[in-house]
C-alpha positions in Angstrom: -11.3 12.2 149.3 -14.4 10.8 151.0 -15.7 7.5 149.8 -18.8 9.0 148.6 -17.1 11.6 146.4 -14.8 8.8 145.1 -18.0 6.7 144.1 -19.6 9.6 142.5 -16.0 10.2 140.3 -15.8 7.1 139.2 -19.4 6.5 137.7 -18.8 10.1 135.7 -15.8 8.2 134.8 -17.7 5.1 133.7 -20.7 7.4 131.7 -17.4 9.7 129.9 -16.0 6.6 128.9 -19.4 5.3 127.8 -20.5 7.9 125.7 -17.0 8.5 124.1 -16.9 4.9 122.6 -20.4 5.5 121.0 -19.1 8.9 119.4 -22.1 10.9 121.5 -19.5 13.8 122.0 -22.6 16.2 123.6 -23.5 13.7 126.3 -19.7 13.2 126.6 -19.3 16.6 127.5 -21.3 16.8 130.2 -20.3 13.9 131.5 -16.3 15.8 131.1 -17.6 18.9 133.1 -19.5 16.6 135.9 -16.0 15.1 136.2 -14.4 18.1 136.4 -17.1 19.5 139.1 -16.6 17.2 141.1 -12.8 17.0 140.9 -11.1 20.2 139.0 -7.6 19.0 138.8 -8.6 15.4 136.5 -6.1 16.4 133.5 -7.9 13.3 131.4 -11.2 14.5 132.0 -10.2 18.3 131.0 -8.5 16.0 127.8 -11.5 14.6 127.0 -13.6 17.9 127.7 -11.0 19.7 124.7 -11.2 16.8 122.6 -15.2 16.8 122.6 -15.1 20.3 121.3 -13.1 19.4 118.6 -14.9 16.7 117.3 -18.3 18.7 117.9 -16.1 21.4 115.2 -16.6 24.5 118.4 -12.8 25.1 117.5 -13.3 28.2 119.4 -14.5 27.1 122.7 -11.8 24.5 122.8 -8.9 26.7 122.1 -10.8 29.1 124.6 -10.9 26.4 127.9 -7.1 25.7 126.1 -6.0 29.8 126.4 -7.6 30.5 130.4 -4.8 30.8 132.7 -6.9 28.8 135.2 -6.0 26.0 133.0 -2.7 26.5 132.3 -1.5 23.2 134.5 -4.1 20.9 132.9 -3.4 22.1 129.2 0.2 22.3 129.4 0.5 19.0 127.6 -2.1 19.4 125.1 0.0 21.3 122.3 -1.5 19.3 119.8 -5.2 20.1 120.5 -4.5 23.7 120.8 -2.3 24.1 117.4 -5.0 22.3 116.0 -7.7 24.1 117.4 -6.1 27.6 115.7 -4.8 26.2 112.5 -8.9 25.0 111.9 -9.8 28.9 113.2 -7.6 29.9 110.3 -4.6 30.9 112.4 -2.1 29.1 110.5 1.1 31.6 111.5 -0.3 31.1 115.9 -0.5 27.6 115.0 3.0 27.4 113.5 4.4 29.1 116.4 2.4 26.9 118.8 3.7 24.1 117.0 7.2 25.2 117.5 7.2 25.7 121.4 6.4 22.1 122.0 9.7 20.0 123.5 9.2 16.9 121.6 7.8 17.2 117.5 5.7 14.1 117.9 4.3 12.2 114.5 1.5 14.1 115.2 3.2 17.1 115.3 4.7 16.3 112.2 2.2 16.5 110.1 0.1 19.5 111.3 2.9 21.0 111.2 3.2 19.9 107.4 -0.4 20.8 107.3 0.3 24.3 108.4 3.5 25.0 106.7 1.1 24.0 103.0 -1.8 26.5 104.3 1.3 29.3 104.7 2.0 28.2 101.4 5.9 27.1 102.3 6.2 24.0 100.2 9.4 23.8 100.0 9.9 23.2 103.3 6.5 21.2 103.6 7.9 18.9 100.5 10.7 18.2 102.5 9.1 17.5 106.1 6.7 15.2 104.5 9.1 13.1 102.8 10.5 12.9 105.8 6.8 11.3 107.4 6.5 9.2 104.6 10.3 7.5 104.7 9.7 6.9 108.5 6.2 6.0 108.6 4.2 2.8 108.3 0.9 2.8 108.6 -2.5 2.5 107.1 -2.5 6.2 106.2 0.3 5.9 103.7 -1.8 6.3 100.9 -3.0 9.9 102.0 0.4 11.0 103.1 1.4 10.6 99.3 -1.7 12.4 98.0 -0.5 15.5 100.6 3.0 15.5 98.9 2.0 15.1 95.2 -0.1 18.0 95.9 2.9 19.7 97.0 4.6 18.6 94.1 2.3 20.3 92.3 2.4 23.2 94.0 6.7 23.2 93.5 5.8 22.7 89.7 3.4 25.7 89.5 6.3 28.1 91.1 9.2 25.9 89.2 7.9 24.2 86.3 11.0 23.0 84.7 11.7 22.1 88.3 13.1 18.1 89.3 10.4 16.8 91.1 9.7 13.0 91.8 6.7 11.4 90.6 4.4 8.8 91.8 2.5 5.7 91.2 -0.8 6.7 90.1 -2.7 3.5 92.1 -5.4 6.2 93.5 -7.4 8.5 91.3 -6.1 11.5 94.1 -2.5 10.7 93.4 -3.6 10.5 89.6 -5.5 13.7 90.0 -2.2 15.4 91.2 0.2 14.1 89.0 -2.8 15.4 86.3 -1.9 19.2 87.8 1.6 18.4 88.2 1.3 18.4 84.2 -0.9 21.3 83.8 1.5 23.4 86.1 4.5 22.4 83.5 2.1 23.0 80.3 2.0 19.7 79.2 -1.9 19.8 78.5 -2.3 17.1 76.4 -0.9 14.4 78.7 -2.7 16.4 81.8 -5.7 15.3 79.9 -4.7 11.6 79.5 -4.3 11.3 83.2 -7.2 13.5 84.6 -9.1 10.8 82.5 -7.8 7.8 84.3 -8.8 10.4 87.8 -12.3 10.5 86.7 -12.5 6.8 85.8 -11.4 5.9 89.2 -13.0 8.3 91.4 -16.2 7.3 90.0 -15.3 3.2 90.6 -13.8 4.0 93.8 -16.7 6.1 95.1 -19.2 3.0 94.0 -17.1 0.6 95.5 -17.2 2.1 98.8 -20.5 2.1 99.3 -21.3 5.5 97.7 -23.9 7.0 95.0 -23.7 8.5 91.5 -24.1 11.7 93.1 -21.6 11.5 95.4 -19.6 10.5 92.9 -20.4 13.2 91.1 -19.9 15.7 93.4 -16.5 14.1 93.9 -15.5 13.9 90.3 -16.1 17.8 90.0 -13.0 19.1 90.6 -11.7 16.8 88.3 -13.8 18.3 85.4 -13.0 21.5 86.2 -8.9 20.8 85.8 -9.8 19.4 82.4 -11.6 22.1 81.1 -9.0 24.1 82.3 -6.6 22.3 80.2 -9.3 22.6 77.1 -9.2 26.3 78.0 -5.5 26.6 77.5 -5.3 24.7 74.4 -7.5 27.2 72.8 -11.1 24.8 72.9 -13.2 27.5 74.3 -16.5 26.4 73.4 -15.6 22.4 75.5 -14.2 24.6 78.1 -17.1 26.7 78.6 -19.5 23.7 78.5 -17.9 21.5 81.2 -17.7 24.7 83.6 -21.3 25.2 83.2 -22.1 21.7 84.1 -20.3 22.0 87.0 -21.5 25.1 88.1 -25.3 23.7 87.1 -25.2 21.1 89.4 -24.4 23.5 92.2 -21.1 22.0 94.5 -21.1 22.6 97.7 -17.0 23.3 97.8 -17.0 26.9 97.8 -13.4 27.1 96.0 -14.5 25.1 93.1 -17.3 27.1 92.4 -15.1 30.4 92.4 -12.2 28.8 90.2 -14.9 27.8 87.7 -16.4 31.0 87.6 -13.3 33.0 87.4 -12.4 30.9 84.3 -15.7 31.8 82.6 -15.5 35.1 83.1 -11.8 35.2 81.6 -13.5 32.8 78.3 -16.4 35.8 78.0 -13.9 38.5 77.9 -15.6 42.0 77.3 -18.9 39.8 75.7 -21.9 39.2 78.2 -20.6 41.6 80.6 -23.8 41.0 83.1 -23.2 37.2 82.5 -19.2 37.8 83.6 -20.4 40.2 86.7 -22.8 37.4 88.5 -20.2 35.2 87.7 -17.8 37.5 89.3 -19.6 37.9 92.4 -19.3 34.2 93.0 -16.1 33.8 92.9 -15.7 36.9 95.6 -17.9 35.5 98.3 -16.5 36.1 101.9 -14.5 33.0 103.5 -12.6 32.3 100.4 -9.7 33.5 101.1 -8.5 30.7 103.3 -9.7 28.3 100.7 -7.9 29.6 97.8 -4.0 30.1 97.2 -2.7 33.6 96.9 -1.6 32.9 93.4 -5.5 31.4 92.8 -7.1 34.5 94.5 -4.4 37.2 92.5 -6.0 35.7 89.1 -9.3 36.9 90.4 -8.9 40.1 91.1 -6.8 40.9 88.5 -9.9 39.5 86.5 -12.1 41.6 88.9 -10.0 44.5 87.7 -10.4 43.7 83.8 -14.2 43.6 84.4 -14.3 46.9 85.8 -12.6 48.3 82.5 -15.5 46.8 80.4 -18.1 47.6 82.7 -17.5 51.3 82.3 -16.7 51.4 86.5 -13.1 53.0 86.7 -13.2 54.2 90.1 -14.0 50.4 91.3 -11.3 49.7 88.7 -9.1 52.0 90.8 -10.2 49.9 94.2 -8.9 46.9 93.1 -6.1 47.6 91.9 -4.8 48.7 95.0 -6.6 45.7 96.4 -4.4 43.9 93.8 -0.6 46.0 95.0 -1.6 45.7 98.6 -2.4 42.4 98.9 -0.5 40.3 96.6 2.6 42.8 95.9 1.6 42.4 91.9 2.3 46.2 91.5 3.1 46.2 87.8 -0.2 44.4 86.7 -2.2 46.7 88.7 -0.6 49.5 87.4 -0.8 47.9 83.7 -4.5 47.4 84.2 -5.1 51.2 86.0 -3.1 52.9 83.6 -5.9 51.0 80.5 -8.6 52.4 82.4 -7.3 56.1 82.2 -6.4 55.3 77.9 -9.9 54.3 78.1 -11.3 57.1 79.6 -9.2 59.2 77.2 -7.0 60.4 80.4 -4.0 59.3 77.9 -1.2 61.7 79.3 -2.1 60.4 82.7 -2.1 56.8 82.0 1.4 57.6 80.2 3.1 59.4 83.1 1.7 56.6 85.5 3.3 53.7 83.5 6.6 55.9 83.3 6.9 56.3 87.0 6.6 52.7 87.5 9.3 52.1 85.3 10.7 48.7 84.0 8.9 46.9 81.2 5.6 49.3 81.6 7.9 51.7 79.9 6.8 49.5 76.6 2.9 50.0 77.1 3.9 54.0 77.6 5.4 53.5 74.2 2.1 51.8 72.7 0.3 54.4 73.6 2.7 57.3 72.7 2.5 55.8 68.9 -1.3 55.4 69.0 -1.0 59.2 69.7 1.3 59.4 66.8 4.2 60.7 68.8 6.7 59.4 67.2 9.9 61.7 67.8 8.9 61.0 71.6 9.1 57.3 71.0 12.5 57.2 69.2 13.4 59.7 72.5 11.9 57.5 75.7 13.5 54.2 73.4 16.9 55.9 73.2 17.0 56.4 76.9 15.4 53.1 78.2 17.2 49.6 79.6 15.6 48.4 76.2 17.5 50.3 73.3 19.6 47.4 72.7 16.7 44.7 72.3 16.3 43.3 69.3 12.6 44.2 69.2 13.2 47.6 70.5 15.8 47.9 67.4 13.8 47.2 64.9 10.9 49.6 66.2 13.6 52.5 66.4 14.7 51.8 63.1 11.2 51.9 61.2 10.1 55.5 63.3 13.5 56.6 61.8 13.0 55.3 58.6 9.5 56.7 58.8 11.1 60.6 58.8 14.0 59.7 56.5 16.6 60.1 59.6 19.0 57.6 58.1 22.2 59.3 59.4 20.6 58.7 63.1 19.8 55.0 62.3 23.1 55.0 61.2 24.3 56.0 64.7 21.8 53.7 66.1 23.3 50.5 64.4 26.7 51.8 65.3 25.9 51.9 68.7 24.5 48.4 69.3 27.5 47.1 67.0 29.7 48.3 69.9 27.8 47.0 72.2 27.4 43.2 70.5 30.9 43.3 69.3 32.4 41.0 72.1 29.7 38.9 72.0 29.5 36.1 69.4 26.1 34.7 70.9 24.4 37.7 70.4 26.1 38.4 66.6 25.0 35.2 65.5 21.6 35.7 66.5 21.4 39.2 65.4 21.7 38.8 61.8 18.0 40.6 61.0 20.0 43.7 62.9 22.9 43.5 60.6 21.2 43.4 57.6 19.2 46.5 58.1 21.9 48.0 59.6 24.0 47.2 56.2 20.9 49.1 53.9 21.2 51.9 56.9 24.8 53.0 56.5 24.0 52.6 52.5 21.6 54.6 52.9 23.2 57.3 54.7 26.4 57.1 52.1 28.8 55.8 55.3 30.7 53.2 53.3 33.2 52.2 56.2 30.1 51.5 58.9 28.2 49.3 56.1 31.4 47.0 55.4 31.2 46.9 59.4 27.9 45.9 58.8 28.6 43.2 56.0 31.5 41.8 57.9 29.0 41.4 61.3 26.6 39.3 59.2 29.1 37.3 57.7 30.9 36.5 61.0 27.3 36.0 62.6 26.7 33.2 59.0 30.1 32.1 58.3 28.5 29.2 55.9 26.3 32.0 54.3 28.8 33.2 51.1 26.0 35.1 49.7 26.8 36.8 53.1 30.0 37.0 52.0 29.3 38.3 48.1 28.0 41.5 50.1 30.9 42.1 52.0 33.5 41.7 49.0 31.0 43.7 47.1 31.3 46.5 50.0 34.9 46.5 50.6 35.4 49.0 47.3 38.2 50.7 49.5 40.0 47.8 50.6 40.5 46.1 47.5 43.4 43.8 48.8 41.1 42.5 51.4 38.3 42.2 48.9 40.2 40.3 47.0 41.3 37.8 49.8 38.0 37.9 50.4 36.4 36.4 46.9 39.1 34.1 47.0 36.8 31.5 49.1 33.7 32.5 47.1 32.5 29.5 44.8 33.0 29.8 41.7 29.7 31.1 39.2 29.1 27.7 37.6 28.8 25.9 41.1 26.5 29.0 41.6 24.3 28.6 38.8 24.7 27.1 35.6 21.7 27.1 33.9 21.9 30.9 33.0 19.7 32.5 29.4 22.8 35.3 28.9 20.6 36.2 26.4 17.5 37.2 28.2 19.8 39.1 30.7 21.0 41.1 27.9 17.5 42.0 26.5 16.3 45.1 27.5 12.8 43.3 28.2 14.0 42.0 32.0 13.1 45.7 33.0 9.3 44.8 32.5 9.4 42.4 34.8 9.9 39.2 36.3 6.7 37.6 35.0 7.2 39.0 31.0 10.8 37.4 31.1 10.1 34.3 32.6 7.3 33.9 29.6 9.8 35.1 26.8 11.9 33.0 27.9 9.6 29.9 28.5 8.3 30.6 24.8 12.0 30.6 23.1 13.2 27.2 24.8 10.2 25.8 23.8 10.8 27.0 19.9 13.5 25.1 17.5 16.9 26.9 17.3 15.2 27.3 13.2 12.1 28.5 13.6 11.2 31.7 11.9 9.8 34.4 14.6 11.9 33.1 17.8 13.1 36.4 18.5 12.1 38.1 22.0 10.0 41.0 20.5 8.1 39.0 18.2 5.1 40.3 16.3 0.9 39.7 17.1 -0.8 38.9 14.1 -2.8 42.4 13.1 -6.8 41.8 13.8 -8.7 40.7 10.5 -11.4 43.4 9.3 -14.9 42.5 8.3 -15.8 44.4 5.1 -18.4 46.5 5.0 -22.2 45.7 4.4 -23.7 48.2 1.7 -27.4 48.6 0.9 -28.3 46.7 -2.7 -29.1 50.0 -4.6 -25.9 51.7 -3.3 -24.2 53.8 -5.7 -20.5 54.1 -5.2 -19.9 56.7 -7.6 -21.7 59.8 -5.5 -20.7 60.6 -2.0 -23.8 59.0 0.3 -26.4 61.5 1.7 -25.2 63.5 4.9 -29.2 63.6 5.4 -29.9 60.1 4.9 -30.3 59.5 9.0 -32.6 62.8 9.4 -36.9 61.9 9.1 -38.2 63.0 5.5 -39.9 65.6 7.3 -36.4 67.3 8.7 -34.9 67.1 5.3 -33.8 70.4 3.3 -36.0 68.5 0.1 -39.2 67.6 2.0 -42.4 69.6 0.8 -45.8 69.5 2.3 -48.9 67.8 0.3 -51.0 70.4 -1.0 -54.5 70.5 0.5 -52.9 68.4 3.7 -52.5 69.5 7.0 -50.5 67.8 9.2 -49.7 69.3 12.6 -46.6 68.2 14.2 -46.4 67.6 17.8 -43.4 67.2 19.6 -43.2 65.9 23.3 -45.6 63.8 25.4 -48.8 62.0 23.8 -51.9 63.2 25.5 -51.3 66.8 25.0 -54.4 68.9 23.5 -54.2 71.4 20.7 -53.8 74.3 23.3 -50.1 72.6 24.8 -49.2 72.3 21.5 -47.4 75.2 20.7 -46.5 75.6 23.9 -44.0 72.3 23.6 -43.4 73.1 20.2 -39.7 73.6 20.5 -39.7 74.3 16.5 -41.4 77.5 17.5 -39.3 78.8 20.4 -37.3 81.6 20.2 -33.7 80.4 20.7 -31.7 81.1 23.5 -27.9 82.2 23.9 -26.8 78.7 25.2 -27.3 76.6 21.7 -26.5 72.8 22.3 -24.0 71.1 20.9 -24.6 69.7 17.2 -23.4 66.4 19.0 -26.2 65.8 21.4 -28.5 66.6 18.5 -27.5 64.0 16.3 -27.9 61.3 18.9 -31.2 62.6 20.3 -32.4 62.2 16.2 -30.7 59.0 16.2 -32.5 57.5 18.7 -35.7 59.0 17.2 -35.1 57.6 14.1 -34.3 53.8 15.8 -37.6 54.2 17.5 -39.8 55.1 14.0 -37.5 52.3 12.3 -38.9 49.7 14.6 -42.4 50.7 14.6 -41.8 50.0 10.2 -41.1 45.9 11.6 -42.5 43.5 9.9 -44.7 43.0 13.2 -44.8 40.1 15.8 -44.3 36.5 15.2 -46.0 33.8 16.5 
């Protein structure tokens, strides 16, 4: 190399190095490619050219100068910048494999590949790789290495939560944020709270210390808020939830992620109310680029909620779009076909929502069944039940029994309990806990008049409650063919004072117990409260008889003659009235107001009668209340 060319070299040299120390990484990269002009082959200068590209965030150029096969000697070594370079292009599975094919796993290796291995969602294996960097590591960076595996933790607790998991000391508000969702994953909501409290407090203090403003505290304390109204949300405080989100959401974060999680969770609070609200909101929380942001378990509770909306929005062929978006993507086959086979119900395509739940098969066959009875199928119920993996749940059970119940098919219940008797029989687990099942299956065989199967039944409950003797009253009192063993059997029933002592044999011998609980408990109340002496303490004692008022007759009354069967008629209507002579009075009946000409047109006196006479009942009240009316027009007048 001439002397000239090596004098040029090293003042590139001397300008790289200069503008690398004062973080100008454009000017640095020029100076890189001046190097390299003048000497191809400088494998610190190419170094330096990569590294510039990284810091500058043009991921792809670097890992471009990184891939060119004209490069291949100079960035040999550099595995680091180019895993790097494609895990930040959102490569994570090249980067893994880039990581891999290195000879050595440097620290630095270590934790990308940590780094990588959390993106690809493998935290398992991340949990133990970093626990690994943390036991052999000492450095300033010790703090953040634990905030990278209690998010892990969290992670483990979210697939696991009854999970053993090691906890942390909470001297940072990011390791007291994660041990906040380590709780949340496990459902402890009320001590998430606690903690996510003692987060905010010292993000906000930590924020200020360093130098920071309210703002930037705030926009750092977001996330916080949005895992405690999470928490509010699962505790059933809708309304709290709801209000942190939107003050989140009103401040407008620039992380992308939050601002979908938060709006995803509104949209689940509004549920089929506000529909355009939950849309917009929806639309947020779909925005392109957040699907490297997001978990897959984060972005599967989205569009199962994008699904849901559909339903209430009335769109069931974009219904249809994601849920295959939903099978396709995240494998959750039996919620998409759970949410497609509501739209068809919805749409009134019921057989077709009912044939697509049965092909899936599994526990859909239970929401086939839903809507079978909401159909009122019932005889196709007890069939698909009697066929399924289900029959002998306890649930299942008891829904057979009432649809045969229903149509008075006792002998088939019958069967039915017989059946998952057999099946139970070796199992003294499940007898125990099935006593509701051999109760009704007791009244069943009953019932059906199968003496032999109820004593079965009797003898399964009482093996289920061996302390229960009331348990064992039934079976004694079933075993009518076996009276040997019935006998053995009361032998170890209490005897009837232990049971009850305070027994009124005589209100169990009165015939008034039939009339009910209520009457005998009263009866009975109202002779114990009596002396043994007292007259009247019988059961069916007498009510004194109601005493009458006597009669009010006028003062001129004369007993001795029947009264007058006219004496409510008007004078005028009387067989003994007679007209004044020289006086003439005209009558009118109906309205006031009518002239002389209507008269005799509403003069009913002068109508011919027809066929249908009334009824001499109606008559007499009609001149009743005529008479009422004249009597109080006689008053005595007004007072004052």
């Amino acid at each position: 190399m001439s002397a000239n060319k090596e004098n040029n070299l090293v003042q590139a040299y001397i300008e790289l190095n200069k503008f690398c120390q004062n973080g100008d990484y454009e000017r640095a990269l020029k100076a890189a490619g001046k190097v390299l002009q003048i000497s191809p082959n400088e494998q610190k200068a190419f170094h330096c050219k990569v590294v510039c590209f990284i810091h500058l965030h043009n991921f792809k150029e670097a890992l471009s100068v990184l891939c060119n096969p004209k490069n291949a000697a100079l960035a040999a070594d550099l595995v680091f910048e180019k895993a790097y370079s494609q895990y930040r292009l959102n490569c994570p599975k090249d980067a893994l494999d880039t990581v891999d094919s290195a000879p050595e796993l440097t620290p630095a290796l270590k934790e990308l590949r940590a780094q990588i291995l959390y993106r690809l969602e493998q935290y398992q294996e991340c949990f133990n790789l970093y626990r690994d960097i943390v036991k052999n590591t000492d450095d300033d960076y010790e703090d953040e290495r634990k905030a990278n595996l209690s998010a892990v933790v969290a992670n483990l607790a979210a697939i696991n939560p009854s999970a053993d998991l090691p906890t942390f000391e909470e001297n940072t508000y990011e390791l007291s944020y994660n041990s906040g969702t380590t709780l949340v994953m496990r459902g402890k909501y009320n001590e998430a709270l606690s903690v996510l409290k003692k987060a905010e407090q010292g993000c906000s203090e930590s924020i200020i210390d360093d130098g920071g403003t309210e703002e930037e505290a705030k926009e750092e304390a977001a996330i916080i808020w949005v895992q405690q109204a999470f928490c509010q949300q699962q505790m059933g405080k809708e309304k709290e939830a709801a209000a942190l989100y939107h003050n989140v959401l009103k401040d407008k974060p620039s992380d992308q992620a939050l601002v979908a999680i938060a709006s995803n969770n509104l949209v689940v609070i509004n549920r089929d109310t506000n529909v355009f609200d939950s849309r917009k909101r929806m639309k947020a929380a779909t925005q392109d680029g957040l699907e490297h942001k997001l978990t897959s378990r984060q972005r599967a509770s989205i569009a199962y909620n994008q699904a849901l909306l559909a339903i209430y929005s009335n769109q069931p062929d974009f219904c249809k779009q994601c849920c295959v978006k939903l099978n396709r993507e995240f494998r959750q086959d039996h919620r998409a076909t759970l949410v497609e086979a509501a739209s068809l119900h919805k749409e009134g395509k019921r057989q077709q929502a009912i044939t697509l739940l049965l092909k899936s098969g599994g526990v859909l066959v239970l929401a086939a069944v839903q809507i079978m009875l909401a159909q009122g199928d019932r005889k196709g119920v007890v069939k698909l039940l009697e066929d399924s993996e289900f029959k002998y749940k306890p649930a299942v059970i008891g829904l057979l029994y009432t649809l045969l119940a229903a149509d008075n098919e006792y002998e088939k219940a019958s069967q039915m309990f017989t059946d998952v008797y057999e099946h139970y029989k070796n199992d003294d687990e499940a007898m125990s806990a099935l006593r509701g099942v051999w109760r009704a299956a007791a009244e069943v065989h009953t019932r059906a008049g199968d003496a032999a199967r109820a004593a079965l039944a009797h003898e399964a409950l009482a093996r289920a409650a061996p302390q229960d003797k009331r348990s064992l009253a039934r079976l004694v009192k079933a075993l009518r063919g076996d009276p040997a063993r019935a006998k053995a059997l009361a032998e170890a029933l209490p005897p009837i004072s232990e049971l009850e002592c305070k027994i009124d044999v005589d209100a169990l011998e009165s015939s008034k117990w039939m009339m009910g609980a209520k009457v005998v408990k009263k009866t009975v109340q109202s002779k114990q409260e009596q002396s043994p002496g007292t007259p009247g303490s019988e059961l069916g004692q007498k009510t004194k008889p109601k005493r009458k008022r006597k009669t009010k007759l006028p003062p001129n009354a004369d007993l001795s003659r029947p009264p007058d069967p006219e004496r409510w008629l008007p004078k005028y209507e009387r067989t003994a009235y007679r007209k004044r002579r020289g006086v003439r009075r005209d009558v009118i009946k109906g309205s006031q107001g009518l002239t002389t000409a209507a008269v005799d047109q509403y003069d009913m006196s002068k109508q011919t009668p027809s066929t249908a006479t009334k009824s001499p009942r109606v008559e007499v009240k009609a001149t009743e209340t005529w008479t009422r009316k004249q009597q109080k027009k006689k008053g005595k007048g007004r007072k004052w």
